[in-house]
C-alpha positions as a printed NumPy array, in Angstrom:
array([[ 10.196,  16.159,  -6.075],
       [  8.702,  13.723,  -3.386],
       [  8.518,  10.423,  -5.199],
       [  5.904,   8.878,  -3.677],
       [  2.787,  10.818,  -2.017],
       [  0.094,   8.489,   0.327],
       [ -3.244,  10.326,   0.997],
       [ -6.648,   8.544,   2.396],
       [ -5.98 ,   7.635,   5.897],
       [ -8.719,   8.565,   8.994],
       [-10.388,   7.194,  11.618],
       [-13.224,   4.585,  10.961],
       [-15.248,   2.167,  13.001],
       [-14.889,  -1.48 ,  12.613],
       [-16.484,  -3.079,   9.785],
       [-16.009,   0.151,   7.872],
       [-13.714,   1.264,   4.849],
       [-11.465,   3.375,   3.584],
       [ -9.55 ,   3.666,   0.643],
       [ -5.824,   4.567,   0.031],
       [ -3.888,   6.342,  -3.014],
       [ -0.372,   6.467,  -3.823],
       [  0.207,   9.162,  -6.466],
       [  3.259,   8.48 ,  -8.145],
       [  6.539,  10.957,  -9.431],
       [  7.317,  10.223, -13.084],
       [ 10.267,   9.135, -12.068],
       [  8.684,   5.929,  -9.946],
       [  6.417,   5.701, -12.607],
       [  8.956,   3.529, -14.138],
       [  8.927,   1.134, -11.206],
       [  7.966,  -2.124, -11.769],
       [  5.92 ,  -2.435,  -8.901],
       [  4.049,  -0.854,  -6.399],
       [  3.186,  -2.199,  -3.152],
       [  1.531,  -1.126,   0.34 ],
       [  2.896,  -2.124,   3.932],
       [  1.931,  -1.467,   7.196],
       [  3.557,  -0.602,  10.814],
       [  1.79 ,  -0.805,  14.068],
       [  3.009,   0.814,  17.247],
       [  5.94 ,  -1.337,  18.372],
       [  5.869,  -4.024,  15.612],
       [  7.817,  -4.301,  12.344],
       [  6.934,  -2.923,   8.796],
       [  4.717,  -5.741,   7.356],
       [  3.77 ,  -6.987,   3.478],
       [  0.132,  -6.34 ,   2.871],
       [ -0.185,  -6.035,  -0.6  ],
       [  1.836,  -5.533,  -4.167],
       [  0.743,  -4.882,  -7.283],
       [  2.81 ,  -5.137, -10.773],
       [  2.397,  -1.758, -13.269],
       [  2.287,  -3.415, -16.337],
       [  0.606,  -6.877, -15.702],
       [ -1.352,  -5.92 , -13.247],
       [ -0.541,  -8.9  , -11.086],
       [ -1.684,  -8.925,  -7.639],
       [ -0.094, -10.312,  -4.34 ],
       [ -1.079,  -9.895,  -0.764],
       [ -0.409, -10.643,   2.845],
       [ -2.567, -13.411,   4.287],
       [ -4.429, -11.412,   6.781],
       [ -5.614,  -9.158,   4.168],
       [ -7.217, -11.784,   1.276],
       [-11.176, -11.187,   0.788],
       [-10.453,  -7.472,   2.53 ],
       [ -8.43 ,  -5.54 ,   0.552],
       [ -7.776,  -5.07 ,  -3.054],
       [ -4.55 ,  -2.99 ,  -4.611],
       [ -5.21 ,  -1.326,  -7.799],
       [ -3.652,   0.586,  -9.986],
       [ -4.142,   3.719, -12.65 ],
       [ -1.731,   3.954, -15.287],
       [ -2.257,   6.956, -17.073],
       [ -2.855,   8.637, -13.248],
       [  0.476,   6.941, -11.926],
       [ -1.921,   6.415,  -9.244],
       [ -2.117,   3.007,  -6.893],
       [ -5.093,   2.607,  -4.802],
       [ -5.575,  -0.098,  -1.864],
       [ -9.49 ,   0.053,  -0.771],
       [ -9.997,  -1.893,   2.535],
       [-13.289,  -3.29 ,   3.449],
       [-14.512,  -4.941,   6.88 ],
       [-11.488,  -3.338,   8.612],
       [-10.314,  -4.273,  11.901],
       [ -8.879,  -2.665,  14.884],
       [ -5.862,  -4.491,  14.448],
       [ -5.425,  -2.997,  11.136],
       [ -4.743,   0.007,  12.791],
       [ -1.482,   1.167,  11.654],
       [  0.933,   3.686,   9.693],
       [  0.167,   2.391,   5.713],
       [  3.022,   3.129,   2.993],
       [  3.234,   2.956,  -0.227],
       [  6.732,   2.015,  -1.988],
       [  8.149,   1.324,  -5.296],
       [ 10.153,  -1.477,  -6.42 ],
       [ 12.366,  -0.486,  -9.577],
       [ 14.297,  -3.443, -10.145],
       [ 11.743,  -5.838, -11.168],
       [ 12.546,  -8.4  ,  -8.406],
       [ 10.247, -11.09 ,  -7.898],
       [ 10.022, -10.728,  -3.872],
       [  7.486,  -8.437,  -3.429],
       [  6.628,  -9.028,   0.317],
       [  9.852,  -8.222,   1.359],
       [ 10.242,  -4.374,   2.272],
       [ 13.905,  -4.413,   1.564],
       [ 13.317,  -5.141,  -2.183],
       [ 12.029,  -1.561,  -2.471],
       [ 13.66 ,   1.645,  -3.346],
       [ 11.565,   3.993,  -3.135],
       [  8.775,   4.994,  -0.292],
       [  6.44 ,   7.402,   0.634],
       [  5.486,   9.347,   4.608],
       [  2.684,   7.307,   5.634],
       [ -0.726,   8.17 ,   6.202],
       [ -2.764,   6.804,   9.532],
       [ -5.199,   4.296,   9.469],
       [ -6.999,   4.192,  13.107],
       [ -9.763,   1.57 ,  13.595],
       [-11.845,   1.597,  16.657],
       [-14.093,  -1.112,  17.915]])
């Protein structure tokens, strides 16, 4: 069973939005966190936001703050990130991951186990 399923990617002008979900295996239901990262073409994986299941504590990447807002659904093991006013360079490959281990570093992609295939985000000017 695929642990971790993104859907909600597309093509949108800037200024627009869009909103990702993560739908969530019981199995990484029992993460302790959840977060979202993205990868351009030629650039690393980067933070953009995090979000902890049971506290629903929030953490995200600089470029991001006022824009985007991680959510989550507990009883749809479902984590959302809607982006608003989005930019052409937030075009990227978004994923979704789960962090089991309840570590503390959320912005760092190597403190999660578990990720899921990407979905596009393309935004044109």
């Amino acid at each position: 069973q695929v642990p971790l399923v993104e859907s909600g990617g597309g093509l949108v002008q800037a200024g627009g939005s869009l909103r990702l979900s993560c739908a969530a295996s019981r199995r990484t239901f029992s993460s302790y966190a959840m977060g979202w990262f993205h990868q351009a073409p030629g650039k690393e994986r980067e933070f953009v936001a995090a979000i902890v299941w049971s506290s629903g504590s929030t953490y995200y990447a600089d470029s991001v703050k006022g824009r985007f807002t991680i959510s989550r659904d507990n009883a749809k093991n479902t984590v959302y990130l809607q982006m608003n006013s989005l930019k052409p360079e937030d075009t990227a490959v978004y994923y979704c991951a789960a962090e089991v281990y309840g570590s503390r570093n959320l912005g760092d992609e190597r403190t999660y186990t578990y990720w899921g295939q990407g979905t596009q985000v393309t935004v044109s000017s």
